[in-house]
MARBA-3410 file (N, C-alpha, C, O; in Angstrom, 1 decimal):
187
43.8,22.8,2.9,43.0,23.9,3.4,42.3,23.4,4.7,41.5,22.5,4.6 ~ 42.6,23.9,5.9,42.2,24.0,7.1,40.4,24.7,7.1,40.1,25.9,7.0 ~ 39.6,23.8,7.3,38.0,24.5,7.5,37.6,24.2,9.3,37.6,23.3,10.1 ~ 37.2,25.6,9.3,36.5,25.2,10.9,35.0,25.2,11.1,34.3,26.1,10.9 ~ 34.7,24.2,11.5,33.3,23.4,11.4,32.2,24.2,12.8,31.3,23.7,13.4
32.7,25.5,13.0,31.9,26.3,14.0,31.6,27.7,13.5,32.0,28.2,12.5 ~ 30.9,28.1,14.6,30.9,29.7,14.4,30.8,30.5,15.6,30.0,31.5,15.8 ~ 31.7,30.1,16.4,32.1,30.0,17.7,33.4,31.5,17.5,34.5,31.0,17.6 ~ 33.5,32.5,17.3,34.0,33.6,17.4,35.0,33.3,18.6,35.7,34.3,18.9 ~ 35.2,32.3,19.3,36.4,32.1,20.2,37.0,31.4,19.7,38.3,31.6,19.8
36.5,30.5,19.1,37.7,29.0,18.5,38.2,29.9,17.4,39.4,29.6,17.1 ~ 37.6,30.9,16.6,38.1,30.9,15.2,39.1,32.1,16.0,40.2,32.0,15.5 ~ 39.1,32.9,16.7,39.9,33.5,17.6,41.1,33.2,18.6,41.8,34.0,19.1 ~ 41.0,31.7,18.5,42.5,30.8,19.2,42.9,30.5,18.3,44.1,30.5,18.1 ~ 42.0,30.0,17.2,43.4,29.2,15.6,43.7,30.3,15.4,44.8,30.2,14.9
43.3,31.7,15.5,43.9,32.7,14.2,45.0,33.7,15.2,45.8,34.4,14.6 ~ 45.1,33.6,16.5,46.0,33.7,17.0,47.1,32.9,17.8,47.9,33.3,18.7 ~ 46.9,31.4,17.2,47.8,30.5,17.3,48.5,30.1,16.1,49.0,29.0,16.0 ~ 48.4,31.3,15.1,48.7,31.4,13.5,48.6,30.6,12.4,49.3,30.4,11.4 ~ 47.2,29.8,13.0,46.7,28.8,11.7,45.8,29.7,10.8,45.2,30.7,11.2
45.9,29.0,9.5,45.2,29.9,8.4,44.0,28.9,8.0,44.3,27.7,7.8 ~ 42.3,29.4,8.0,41.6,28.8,7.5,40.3,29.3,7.3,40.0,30.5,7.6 ~ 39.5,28.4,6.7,38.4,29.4,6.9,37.1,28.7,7.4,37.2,27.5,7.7 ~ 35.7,29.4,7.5,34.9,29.5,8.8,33.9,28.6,7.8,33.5,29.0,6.7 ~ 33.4,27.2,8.3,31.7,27.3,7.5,31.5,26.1,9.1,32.0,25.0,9.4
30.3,27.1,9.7,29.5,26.1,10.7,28.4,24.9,10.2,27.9,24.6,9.1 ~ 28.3,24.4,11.2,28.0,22.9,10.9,26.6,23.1,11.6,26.5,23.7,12.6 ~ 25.3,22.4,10.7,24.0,22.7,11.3,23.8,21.0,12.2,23.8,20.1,11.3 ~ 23.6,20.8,12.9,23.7,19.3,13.3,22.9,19.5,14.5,23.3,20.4,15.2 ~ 21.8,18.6,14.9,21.2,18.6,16.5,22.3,18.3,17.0,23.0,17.4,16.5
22.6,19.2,18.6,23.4,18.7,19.4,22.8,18.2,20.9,23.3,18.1,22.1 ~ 21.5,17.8,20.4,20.8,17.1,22.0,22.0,16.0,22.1,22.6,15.5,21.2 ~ 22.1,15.8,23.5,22.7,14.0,24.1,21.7,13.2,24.0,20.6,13.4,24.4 ~ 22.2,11.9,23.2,21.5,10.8,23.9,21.1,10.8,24.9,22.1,11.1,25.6 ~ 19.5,10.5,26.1,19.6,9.7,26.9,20.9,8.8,27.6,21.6,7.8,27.2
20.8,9.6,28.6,22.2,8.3,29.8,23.6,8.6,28.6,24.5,7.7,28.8 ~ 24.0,9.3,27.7,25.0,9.4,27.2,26.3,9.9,28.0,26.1,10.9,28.7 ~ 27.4,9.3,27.9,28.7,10.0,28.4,29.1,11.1,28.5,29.3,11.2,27.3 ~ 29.4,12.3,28.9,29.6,13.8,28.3,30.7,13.3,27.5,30.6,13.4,26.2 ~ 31.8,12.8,28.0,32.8,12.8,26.8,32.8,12.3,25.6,33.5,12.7,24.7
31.7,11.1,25.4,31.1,10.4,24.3,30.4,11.5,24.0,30.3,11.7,22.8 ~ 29.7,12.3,24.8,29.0,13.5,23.8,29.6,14.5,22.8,29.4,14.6,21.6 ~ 30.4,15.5,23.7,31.3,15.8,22.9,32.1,15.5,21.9,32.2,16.1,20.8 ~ 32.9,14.5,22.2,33.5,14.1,20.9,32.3,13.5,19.6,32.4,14.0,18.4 ~ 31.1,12.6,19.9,30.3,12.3,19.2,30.0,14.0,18.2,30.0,13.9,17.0
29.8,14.8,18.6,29.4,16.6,18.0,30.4,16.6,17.1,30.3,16.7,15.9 ~ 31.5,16.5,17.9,32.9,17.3,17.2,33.1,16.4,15.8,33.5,16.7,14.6 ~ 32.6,15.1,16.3,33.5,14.5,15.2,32.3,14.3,13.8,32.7,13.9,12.7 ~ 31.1,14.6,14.0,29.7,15.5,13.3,29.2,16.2,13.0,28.2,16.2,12.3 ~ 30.0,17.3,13.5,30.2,18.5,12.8,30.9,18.2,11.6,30.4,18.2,10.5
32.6,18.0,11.9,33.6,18.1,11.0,32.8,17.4,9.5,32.8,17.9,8.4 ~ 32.2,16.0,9.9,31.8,15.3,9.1,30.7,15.7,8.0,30.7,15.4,6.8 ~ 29.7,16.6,8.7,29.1,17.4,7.9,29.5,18.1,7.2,29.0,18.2,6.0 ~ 30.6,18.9,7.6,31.0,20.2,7.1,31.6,19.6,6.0,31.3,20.1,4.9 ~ 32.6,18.4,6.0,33.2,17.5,5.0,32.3,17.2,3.7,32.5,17.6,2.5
31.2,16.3,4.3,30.6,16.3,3.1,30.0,17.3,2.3,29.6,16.8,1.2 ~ 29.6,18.6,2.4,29.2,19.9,2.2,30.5,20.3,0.8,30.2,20.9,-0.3 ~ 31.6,19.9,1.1,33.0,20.5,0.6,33.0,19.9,-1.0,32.1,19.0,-1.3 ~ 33.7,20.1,-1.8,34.1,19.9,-2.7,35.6,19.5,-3.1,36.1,18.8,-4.0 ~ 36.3,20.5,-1.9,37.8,19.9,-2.1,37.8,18.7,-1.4,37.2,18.6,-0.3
38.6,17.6,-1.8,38.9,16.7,-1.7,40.4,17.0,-0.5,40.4,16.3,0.6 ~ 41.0,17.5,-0.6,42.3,18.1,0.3,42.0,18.8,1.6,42.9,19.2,2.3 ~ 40.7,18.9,1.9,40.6,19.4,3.2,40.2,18.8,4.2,39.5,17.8,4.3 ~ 40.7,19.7,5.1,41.4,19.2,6.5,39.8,19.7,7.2,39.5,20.8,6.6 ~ 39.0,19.4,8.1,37.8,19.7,9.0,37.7,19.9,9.9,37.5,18.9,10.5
37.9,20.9,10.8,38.2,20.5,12.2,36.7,20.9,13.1,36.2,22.1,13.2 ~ 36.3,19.6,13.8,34.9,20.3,14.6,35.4,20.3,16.0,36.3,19.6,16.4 ~ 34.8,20.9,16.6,34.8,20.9,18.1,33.6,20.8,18.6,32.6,20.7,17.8 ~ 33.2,20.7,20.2,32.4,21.2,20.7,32.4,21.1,22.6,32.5,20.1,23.3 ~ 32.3,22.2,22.9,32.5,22.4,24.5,31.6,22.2,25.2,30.5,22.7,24.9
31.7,21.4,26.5,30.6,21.7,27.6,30.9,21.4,29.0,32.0,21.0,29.3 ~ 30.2,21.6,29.6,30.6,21.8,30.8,29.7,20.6,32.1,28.4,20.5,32.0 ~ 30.2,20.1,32.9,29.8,18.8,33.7,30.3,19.0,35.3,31.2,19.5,35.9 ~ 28.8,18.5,35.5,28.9,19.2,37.4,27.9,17.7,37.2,27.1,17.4,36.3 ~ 28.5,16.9,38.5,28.0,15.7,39.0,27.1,14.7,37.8,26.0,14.1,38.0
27.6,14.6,37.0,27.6,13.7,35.6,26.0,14.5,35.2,24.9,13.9,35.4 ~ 25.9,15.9,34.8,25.1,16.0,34.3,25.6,17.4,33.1,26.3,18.3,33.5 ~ 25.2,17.2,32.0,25.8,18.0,31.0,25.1,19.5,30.9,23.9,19.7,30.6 ~ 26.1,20.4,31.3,25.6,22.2,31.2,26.0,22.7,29.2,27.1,23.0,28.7 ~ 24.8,22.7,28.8,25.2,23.2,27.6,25.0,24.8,28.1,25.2,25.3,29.2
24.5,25.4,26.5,24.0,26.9,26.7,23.0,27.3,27.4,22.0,26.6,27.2 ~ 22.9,28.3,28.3,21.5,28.3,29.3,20.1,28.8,28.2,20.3,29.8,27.5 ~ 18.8,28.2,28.1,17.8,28.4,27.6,17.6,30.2,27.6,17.3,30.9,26.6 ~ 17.8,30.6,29.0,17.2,31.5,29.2,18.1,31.9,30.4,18.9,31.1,30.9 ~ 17.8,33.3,31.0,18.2,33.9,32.3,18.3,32.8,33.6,19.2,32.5,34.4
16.7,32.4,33.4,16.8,31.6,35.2,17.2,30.4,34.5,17.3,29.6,35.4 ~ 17.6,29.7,33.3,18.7,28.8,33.0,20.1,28.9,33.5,20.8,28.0,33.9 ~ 20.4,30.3,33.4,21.6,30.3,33.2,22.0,31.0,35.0,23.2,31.1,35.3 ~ 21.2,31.3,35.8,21.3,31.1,37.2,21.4,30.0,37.9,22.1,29.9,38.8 ~ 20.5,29.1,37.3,20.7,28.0,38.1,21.6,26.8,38.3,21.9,26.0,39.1
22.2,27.3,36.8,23.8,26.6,36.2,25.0,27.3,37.1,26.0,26.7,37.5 ~ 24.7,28.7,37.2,26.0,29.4,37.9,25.6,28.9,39.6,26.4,29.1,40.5 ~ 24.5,28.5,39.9,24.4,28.4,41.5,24.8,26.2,41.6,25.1,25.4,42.5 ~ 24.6,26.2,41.0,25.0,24.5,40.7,26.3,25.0,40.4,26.5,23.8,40.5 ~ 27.5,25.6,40.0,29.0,25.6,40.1,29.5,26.3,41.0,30.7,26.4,41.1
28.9,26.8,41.7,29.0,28.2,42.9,30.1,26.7,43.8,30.0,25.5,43.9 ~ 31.2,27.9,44.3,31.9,26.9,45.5,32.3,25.3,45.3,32.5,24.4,46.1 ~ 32.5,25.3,43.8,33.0,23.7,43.7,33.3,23.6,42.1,32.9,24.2,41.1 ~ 34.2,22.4,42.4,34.7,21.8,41.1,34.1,21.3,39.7,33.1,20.6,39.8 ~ 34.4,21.5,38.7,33.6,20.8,37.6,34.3,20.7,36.5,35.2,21.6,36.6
34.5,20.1,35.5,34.6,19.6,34.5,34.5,20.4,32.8,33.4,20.3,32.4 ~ 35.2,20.8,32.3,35.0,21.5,31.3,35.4,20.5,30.2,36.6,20.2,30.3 ~ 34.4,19.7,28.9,35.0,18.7,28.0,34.9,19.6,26.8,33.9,20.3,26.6 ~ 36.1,19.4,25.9,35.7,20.0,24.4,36.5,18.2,23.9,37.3,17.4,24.3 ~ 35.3,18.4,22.5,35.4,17.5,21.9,36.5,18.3,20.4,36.4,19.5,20.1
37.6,17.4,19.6,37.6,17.9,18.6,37.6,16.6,17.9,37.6,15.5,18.4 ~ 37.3,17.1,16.3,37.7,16.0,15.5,38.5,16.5,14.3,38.4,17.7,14.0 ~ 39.2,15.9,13.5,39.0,16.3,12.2,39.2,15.3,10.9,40.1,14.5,10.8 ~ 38.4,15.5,9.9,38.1,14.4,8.9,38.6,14.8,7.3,38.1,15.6,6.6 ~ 39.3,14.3,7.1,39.9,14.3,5.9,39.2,13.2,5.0,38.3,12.5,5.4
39.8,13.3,3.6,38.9,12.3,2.7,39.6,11.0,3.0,39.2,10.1,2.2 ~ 40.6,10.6,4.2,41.6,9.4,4.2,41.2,9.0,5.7,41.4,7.9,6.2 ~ 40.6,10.3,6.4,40.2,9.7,7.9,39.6,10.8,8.4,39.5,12.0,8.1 ~ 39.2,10.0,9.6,38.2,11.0,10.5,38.9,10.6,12.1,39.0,9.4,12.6 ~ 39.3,11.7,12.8,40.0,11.3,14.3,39.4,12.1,14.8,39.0,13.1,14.3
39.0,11.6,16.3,38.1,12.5,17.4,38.9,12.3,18.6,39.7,11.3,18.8 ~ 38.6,13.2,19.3,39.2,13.1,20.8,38.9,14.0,21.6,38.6,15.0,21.1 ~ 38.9,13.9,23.2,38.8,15.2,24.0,39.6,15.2,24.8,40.3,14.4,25.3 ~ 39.5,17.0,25.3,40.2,17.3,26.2,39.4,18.1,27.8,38.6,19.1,27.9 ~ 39.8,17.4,28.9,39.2,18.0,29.8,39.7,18.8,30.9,40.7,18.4,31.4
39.3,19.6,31.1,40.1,20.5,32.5,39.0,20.5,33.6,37.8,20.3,33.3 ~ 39.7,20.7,35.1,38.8,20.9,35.7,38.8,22.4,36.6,39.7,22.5,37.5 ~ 38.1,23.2,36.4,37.7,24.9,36.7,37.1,24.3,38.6,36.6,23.4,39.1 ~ 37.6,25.5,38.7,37.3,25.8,41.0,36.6,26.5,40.4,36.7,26.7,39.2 ~ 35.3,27.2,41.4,34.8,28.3,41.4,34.4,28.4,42.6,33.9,27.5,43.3
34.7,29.7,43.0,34.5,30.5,44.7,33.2,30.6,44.6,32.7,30.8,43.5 ~ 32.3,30.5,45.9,31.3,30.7,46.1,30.6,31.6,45.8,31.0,32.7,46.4 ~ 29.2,31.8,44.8,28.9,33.3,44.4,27.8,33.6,45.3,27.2,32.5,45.5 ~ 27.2,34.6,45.9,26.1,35.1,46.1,24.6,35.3,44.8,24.7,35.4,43.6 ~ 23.5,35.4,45.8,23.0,35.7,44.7,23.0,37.0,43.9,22.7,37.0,42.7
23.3,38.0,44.4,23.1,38.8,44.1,24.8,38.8,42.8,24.6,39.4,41.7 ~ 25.8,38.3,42.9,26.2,38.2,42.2,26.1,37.5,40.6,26.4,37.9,39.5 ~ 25.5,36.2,40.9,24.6,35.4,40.0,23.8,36.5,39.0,24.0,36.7,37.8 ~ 23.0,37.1,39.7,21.8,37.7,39.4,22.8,39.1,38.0,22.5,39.4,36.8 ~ 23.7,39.5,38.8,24.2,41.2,38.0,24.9,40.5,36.9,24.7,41.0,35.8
25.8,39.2,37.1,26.3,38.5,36.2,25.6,38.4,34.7,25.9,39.0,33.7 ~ 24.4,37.5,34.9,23.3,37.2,34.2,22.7,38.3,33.3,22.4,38.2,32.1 ~ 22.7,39.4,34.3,21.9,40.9,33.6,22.9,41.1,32.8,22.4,41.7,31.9 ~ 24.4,40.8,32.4,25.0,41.3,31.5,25.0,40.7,30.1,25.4,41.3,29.2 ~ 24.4,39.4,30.0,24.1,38.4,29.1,25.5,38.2,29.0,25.4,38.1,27.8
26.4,38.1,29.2,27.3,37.1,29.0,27.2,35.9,29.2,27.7,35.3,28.3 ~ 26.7,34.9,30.2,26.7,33.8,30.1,25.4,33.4,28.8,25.5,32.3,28.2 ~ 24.8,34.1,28.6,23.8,33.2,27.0,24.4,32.6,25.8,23.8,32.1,24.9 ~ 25.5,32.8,25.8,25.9,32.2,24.8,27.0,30.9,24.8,27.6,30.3,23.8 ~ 27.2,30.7,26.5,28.2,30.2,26.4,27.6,28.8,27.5,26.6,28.8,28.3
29.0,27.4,27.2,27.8,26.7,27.9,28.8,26.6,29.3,30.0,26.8,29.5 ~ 27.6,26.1,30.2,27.9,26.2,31.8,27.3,27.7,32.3,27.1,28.0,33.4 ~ 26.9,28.6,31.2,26.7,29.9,31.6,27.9,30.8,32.3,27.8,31.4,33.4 ~ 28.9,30.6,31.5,30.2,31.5,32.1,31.5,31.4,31.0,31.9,30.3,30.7 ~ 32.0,32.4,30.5,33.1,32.4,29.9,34.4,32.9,31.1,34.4,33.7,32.0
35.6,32.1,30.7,36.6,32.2,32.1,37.5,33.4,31.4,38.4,34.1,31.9 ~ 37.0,33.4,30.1,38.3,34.9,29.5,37.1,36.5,29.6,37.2,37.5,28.9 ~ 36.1,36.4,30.5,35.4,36.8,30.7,35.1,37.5,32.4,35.8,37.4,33.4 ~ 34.1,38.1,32.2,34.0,38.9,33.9,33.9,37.2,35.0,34.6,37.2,36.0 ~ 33.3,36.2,34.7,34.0,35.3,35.5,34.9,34.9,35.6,34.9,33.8,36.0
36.4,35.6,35.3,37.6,35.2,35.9,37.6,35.5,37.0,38.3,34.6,37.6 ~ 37.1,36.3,37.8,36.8,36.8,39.0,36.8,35.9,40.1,37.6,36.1,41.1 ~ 35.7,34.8,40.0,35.4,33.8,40.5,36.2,32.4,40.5,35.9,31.5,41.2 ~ 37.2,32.2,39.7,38.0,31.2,39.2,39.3,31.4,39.8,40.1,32.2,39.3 ~ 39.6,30.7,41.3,40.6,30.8,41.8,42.0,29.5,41.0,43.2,29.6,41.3
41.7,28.7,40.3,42.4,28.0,39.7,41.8,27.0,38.6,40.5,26.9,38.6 ~ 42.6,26.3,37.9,42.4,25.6,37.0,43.2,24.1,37.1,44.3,24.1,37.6 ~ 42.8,23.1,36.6,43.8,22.1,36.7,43.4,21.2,35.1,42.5,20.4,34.8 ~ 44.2,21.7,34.4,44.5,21.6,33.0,44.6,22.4,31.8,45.4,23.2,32.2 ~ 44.3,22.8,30.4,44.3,23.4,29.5,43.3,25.0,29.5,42.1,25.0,29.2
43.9,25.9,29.7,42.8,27.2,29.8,42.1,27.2,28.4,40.9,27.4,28.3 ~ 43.0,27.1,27.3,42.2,27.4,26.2,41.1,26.3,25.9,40.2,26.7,25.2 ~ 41.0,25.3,26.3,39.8,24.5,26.4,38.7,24.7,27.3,37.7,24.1,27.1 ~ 38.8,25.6,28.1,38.1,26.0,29.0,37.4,27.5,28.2,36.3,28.1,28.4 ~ 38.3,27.7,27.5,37.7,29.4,26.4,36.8,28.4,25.2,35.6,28.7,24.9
37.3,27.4,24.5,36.3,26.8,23.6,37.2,25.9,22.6,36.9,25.5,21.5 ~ 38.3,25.7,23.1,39.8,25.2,22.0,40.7,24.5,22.6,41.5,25.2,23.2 ~ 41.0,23.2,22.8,42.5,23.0,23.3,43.5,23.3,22.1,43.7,22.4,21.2 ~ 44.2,24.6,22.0,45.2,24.6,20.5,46.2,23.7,20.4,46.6,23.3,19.3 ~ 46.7,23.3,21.9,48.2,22.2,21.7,47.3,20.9,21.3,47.6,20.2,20.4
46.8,20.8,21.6,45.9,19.3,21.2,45.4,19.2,19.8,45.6,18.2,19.0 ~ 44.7,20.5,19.4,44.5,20.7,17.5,46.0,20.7,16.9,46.4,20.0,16.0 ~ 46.5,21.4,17.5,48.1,21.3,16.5,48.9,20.0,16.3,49.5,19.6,15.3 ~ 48.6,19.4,17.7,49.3,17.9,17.7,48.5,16.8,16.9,48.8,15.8,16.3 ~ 47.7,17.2,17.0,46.5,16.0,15.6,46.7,16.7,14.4,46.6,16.0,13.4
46.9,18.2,14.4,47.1,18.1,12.8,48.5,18.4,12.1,48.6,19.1,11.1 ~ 49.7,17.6,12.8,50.6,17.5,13.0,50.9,15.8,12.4,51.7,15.3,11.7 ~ 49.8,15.4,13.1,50.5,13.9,12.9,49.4,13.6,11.2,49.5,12.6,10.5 ~ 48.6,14.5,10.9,48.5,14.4,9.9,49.2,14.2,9.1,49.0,13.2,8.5 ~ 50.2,15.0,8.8,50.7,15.5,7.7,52.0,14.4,8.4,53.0,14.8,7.6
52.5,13.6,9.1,53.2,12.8,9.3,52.1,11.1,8.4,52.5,10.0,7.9 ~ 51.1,11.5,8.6,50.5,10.0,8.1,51.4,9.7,6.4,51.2,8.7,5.8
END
């Protein structure tokens, strides 16, 4: 039994249209960073903390955990979910016209092991105005999401290219979940 350690309505939205079967129990865990922590050590640290939670919570002994967790990195500083409106402006005007970093962490923990790992892409974004910032924002789309922008979202707009995995940039790398839970069932 495949469990997904979120409640992320996007991830459970790439496994179930990348035709894995499973079911949903989110993981309550502080996801502050350490002080001076890695983004990629952060991430994967979540992902593989979630799963672990959610693990011990379980009662089957046979299940499979899978946690994630996404975020987004402009000049080694970590964009989770924006607090608020002028959070989530000041995040879209700090990616305006430049490159950044999208990391999702996964893990997943069985009663025999626990594997973590991430995957990173890096998102362009064309220069926004403010006034674009501003109407963006009024839609609440970015509140929920971190960096304050979903790319399967009205900010496709602004995303002249990508250089790596899109679905990790939505909240999932699925070729990367499939190939770890692939070599599972090879262990």
């Amino acid at each position: 039994m495949l469990v997904l350690a979120s409640a992320s309505p996007r991830r459970s939205e790439l496994l179930s249209q990348a035709g894995f079967s499973f079911q949903v129990q989110p993981a309550d865990i502080p996801e502050d960073p350490y002080p001076y922590e890695d983004p990629i050590v952060y991430v994967t640290r979540l992902a593989r903390a979630k799963a672990q939670a959610v693990y011990d919570q379980l009662a089957d002994s046979s299940a499979v955990v899978l946690g994630a967790d996404t975020t987004v990195i402009v000049d080694d500083q970590i964009l989770g979910k924006p607090v608020d409106a002028a959070d989530a402006a000041r995040m879209l005007r700090l990616l305006s016209g430049r490159g950044h970093m999208v990391a999702t962490g996964i893990a997943l923990v069985t009663a025999h092991s626990a594997q973590a790992t991430a995957e990173v892409t890096t998102v362009y974004f064309n220069g926004l105005t403010d006034q674009e910032i501003d109407e963006y924002v009024a839609t609440g789309e970015p509140m929920d999401k971190a960096g304050a922008y979903g790319i399967q979202g009205r900010a496709a707009r602004w995303i002249p290219r990508i250089e790596g995995c899109y679905f990790n940039v939505v909240g999932l790398p699925i070729a990367r979940v499939a190939a770890l839970l692939q070599s599972l069932h090879k262990a």
